[in-house]
Backbone as ProteinMPNN parsed JSONL, in Angstrom:
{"seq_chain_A": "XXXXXXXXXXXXXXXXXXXXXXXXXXXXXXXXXXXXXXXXXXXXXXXXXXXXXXXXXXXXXXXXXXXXXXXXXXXXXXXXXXXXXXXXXXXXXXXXXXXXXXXXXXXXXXXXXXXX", "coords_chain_A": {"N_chain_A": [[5.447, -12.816, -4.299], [2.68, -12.704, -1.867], [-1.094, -12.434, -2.006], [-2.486, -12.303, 0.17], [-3.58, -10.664, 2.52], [-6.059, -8.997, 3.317], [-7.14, -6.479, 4.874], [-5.712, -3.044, 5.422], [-2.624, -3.239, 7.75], [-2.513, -1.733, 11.391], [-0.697, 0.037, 10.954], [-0.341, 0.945, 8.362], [1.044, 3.13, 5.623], [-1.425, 3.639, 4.122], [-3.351, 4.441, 5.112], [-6.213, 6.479, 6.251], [-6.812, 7.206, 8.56], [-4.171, 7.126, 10.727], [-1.311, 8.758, 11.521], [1.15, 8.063, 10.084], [4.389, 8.846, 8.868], [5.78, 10.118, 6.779], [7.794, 11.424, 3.374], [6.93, 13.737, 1.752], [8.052, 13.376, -1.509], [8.288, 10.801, -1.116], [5.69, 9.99, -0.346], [4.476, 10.598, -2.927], [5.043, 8.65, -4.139], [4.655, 6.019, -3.312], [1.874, 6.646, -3.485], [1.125, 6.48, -6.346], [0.591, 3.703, -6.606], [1.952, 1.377, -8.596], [3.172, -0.45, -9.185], [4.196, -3.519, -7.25], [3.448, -3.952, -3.931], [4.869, -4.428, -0.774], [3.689, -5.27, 2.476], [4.864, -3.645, 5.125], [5.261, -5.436, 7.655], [5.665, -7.73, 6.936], [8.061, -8.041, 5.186], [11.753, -8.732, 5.733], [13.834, -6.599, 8.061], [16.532, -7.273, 8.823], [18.969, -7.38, 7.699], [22.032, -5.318, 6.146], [21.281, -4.707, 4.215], [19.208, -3.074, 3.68], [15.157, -3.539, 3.576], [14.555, -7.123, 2.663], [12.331, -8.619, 0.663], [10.676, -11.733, 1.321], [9.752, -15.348, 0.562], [7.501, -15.474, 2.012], [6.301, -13.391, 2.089], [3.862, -10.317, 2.073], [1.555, -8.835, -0.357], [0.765, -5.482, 0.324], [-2.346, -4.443, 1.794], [-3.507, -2.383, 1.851], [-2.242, -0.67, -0.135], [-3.673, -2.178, -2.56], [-5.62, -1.788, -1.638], [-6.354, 0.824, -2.444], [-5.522, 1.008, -4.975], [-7.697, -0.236, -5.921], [-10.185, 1.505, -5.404], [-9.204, 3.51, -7.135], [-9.143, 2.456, -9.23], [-7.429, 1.492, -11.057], [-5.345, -0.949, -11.0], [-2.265, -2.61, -11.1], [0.319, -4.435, -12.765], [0.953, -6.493, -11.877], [-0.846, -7.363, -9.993], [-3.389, -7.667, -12.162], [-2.69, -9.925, -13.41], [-2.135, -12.079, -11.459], [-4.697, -12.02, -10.203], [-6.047, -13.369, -12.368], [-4.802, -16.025, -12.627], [-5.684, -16.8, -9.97], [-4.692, -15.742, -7.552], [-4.997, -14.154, -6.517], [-8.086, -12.052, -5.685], [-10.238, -9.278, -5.863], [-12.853, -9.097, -4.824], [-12.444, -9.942, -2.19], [-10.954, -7.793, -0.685], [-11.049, -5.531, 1.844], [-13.09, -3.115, 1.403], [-14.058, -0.956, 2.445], [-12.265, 0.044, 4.403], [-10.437, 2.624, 6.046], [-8.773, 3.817, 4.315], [-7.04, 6.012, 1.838], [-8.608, 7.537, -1.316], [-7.853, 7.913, -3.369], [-4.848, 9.149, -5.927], [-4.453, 11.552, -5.05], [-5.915, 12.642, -3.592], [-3.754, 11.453, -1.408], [-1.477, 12.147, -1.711], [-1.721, 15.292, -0.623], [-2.909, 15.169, 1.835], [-0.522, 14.233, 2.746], [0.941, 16.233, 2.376], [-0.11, 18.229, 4.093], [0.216, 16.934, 6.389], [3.084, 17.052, 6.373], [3.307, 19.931, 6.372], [2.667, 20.354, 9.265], [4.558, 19.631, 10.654], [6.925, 20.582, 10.084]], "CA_chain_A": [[4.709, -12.093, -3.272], [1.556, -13.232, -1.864], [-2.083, -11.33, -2.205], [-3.52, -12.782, 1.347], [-4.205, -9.282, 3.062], [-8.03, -8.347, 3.266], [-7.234, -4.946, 5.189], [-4.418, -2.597, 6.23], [-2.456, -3.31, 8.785], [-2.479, -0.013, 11.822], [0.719, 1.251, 10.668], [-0.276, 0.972, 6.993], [0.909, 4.026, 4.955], [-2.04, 4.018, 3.005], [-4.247, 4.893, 6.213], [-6.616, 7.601, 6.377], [-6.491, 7.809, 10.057], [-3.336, 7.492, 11.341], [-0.127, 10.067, 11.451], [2.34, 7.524, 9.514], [5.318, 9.579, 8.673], [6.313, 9.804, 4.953], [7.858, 12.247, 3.041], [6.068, 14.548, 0.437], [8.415, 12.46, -2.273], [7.847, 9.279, -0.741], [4.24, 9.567, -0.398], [4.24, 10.276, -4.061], [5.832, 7.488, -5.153], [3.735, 5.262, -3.02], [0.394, 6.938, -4.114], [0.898, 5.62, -7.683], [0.295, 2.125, -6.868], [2.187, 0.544, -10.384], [3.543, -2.093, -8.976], [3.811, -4.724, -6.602], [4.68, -3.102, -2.682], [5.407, -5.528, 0.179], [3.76, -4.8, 3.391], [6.256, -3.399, 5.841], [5.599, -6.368, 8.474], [6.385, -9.037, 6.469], [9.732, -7.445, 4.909], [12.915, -8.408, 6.049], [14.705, -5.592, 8.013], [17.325, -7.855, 9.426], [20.737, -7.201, 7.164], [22.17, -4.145, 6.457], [21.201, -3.876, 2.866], [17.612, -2.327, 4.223], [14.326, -4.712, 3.672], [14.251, -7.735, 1.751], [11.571, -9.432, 0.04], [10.691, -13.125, 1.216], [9.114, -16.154, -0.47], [6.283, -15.23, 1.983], [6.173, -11.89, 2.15], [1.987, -10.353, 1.661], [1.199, -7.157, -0.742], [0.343, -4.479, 1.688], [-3.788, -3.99, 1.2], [-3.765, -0.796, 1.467], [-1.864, -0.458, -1.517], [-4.505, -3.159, -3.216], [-7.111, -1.032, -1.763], [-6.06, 2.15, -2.752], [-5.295, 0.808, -6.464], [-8.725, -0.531, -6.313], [-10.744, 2.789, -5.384], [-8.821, 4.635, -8.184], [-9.762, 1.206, -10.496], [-5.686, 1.231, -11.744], [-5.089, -2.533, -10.748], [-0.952, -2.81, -11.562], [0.101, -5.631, -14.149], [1.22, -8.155, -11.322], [-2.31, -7.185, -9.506], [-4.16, -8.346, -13.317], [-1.85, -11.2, -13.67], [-2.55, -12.619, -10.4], [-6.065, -12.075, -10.428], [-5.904, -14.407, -13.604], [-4.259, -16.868, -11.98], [-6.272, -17.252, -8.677], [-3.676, -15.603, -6.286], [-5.641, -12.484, -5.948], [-9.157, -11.629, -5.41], [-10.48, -7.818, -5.602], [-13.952, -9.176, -3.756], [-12.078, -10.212, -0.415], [-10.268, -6.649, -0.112], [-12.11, -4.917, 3.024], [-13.007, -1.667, 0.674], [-14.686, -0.365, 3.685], [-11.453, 0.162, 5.047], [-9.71, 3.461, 6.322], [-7.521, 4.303, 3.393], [-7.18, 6.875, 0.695], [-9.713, 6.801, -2.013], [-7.111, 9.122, -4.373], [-3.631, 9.621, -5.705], [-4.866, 13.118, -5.356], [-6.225, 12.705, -1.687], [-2.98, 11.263, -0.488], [-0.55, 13.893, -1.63], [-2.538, 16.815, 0.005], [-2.849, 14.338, 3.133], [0.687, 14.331, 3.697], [1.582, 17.254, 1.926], [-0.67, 19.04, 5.155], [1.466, 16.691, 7.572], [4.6, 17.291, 6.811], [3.613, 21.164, 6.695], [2.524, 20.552, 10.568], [5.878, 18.973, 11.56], [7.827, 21.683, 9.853]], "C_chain_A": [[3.3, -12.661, -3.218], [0.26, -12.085, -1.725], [-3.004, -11.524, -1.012], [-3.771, -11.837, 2.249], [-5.573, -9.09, 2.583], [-7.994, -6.655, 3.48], [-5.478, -3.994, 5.725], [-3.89, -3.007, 7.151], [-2.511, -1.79, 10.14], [-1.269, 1.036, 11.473], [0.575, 1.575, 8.854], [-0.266, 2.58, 6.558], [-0.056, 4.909, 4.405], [-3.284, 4.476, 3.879], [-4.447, 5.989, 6.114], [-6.35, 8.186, 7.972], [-5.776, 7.648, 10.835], [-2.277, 8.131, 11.043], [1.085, 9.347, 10.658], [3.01, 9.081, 8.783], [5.918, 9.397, 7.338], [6.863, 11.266, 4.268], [7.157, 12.829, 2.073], [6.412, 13.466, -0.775], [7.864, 11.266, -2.163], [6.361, 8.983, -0.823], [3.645, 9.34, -1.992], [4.408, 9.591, -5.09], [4.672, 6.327, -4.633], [2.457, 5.305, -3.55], [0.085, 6.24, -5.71], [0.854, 4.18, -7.89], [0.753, 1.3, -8.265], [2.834, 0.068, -10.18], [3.488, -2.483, -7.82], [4.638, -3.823, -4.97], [4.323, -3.852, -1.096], [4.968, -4.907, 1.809], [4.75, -5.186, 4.447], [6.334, -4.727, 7.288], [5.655, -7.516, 7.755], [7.078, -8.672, 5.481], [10.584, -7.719, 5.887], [13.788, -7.957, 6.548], [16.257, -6.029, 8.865], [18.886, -7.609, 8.936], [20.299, -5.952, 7.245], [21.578, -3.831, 5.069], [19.322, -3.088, 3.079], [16.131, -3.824, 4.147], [14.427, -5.609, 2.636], [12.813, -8.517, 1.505], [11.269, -10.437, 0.441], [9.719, -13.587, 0.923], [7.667, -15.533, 0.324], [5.569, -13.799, 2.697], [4.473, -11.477, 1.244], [2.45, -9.043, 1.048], [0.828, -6.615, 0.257], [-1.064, -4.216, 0.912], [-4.068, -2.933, 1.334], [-3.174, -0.337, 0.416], [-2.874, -1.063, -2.562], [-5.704, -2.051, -3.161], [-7.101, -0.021, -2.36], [-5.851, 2.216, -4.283], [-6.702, 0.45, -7.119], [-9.684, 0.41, -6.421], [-10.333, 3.629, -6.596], [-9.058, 3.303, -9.74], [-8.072, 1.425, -11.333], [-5.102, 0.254, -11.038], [-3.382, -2.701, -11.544], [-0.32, -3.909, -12.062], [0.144, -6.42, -13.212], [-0.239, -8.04, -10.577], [-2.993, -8.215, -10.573], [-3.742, -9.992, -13.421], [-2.26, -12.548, -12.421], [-4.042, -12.67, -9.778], [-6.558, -13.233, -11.468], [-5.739, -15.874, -13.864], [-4.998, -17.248, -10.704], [-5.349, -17.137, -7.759], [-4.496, -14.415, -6.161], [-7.603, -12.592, -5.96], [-9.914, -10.069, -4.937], [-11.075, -8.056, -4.626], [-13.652, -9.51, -2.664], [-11.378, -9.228, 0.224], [-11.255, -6.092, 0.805], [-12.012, -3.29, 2.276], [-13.657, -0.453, 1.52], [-13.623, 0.387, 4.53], [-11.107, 2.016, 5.386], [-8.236, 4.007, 5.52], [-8.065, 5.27, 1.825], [-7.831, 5.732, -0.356], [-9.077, 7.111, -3.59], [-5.906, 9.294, -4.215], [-3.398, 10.769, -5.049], [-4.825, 13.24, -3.605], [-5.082, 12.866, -1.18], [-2.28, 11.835, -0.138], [-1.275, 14.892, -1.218], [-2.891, 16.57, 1.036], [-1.481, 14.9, 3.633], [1.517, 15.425, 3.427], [1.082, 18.311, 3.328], [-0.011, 18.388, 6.494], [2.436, 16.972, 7.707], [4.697, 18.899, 7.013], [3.702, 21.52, 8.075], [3.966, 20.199, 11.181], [6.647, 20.394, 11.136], [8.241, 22.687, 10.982]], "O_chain_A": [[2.732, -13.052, -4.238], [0.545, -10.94, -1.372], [-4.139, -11.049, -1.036], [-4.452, -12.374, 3.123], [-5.945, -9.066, 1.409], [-8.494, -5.795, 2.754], [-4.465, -4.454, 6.251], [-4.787, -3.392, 7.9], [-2.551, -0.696, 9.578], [-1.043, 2.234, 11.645], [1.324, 2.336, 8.243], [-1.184, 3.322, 6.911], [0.003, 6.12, 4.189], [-4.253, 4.9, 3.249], [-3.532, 6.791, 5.929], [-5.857, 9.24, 8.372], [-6.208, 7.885, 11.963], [-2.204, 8.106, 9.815], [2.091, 10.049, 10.554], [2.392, 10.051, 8.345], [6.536, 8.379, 7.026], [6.295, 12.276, 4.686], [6.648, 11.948, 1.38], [5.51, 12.722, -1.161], [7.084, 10.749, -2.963], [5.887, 7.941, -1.276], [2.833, 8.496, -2.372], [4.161, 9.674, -6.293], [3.903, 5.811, -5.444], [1.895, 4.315, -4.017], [-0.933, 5.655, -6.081], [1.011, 3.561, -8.942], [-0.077, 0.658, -8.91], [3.581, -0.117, -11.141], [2.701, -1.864, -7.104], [5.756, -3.322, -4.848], [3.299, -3.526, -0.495], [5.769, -4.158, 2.369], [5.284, -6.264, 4.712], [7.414, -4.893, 7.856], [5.705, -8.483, 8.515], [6.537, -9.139, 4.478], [10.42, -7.131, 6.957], [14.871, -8.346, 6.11], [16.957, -5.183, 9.421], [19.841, -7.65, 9.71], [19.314, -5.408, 7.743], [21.393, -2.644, 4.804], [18.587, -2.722, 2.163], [16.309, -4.92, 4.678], [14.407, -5.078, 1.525], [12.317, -9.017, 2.514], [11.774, -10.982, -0.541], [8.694, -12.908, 0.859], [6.755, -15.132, -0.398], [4.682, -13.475, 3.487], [4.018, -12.031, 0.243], [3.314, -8.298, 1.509], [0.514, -7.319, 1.216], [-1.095, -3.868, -0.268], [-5.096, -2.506, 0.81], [-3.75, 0.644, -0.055], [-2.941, -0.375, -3.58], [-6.422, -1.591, -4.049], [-8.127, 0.124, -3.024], [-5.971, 3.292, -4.867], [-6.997, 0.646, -8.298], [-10.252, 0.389, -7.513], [-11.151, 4.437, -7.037], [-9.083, 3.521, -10.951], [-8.142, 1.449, -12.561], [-4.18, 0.651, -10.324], [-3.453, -2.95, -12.747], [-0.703, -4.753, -11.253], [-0.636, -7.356, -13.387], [-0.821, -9.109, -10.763], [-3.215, -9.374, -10.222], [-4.482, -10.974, -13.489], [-2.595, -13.706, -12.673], [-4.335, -13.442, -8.865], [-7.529, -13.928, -11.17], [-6.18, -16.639, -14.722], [-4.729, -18.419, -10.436], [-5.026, -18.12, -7.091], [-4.177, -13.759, -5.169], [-8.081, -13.614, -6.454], [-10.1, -9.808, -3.749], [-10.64, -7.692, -3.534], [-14.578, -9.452, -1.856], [-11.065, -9.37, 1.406], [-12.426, -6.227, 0.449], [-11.123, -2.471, 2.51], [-13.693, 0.737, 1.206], [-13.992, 1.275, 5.299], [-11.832, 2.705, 4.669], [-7.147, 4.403, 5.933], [-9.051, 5.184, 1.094], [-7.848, 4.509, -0.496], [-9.558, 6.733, -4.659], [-5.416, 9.53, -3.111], [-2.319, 11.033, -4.519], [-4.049, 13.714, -2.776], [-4.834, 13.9, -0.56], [-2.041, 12.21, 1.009], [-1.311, 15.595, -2.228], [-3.332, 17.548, 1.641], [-1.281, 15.702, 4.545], [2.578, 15.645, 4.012], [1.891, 19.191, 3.623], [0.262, 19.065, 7.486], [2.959, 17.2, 8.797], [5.675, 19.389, 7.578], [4.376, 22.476, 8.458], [4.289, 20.642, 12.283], [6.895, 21.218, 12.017], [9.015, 23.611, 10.733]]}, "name": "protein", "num_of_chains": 1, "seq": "XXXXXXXXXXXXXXXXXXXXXXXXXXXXXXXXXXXXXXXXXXXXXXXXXXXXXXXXXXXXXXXXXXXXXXXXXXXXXXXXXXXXXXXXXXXXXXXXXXXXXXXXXXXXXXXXXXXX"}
């Protein structure tokens, strides 16, 4: 996976200001940033087995960012930092994304109560 994202994309999950759709579960799996998570436009969704992975498939930076605000950087994050595939200082930390595991669940935990 590659680390060449600076900022979210507009559909990014990890967005403060838009309505992405996630479940309570789901959000809380995402919120823990501890490992490596493939933004959704460069995934795969072409077979049936759901998205795959490819050679040049980008981390999603809102996951980067969001790992970076809470300072819990996930081993392939460290590793690749180490290596010169990553760079914290080129993430756009300015960005529009949760600052908190905490935040996010109580984000979408108040969306999905509105859809209900």
């Amino acid at each position: 996976m590659n680390y060449n994202l600076r900022k979210p994309c507009a559909d990014c999950p990890f967005r403060t200001d838009n309505d992405f759709h996630l479940t309570l579960a789901r959000a809380q799996e995402l919120s823990r940033v501890s490992s490596e998570f493939a933004c959704h436009k460069t995934v795969d969704y072409s077979g049936e087995d759901g998205g795959r992975i490819k050679e040049k498939s980008e981390h999603c930076a809102g996951a980067l960012i969001l790992a970076e605000h809470m300072q819990r950087p996930h081993q392939m994050m460290r590793i690749c930092e180490r290596i010169g595939m990553y760079d914290a200082s080129k993430l756009e930390m300015d960005s529009p994304v949760f600052r908190s595991h905490i935040e996010m669940i109580s984000t979408y935990r108040r969306r999905n109560k509105r859809r209900a």
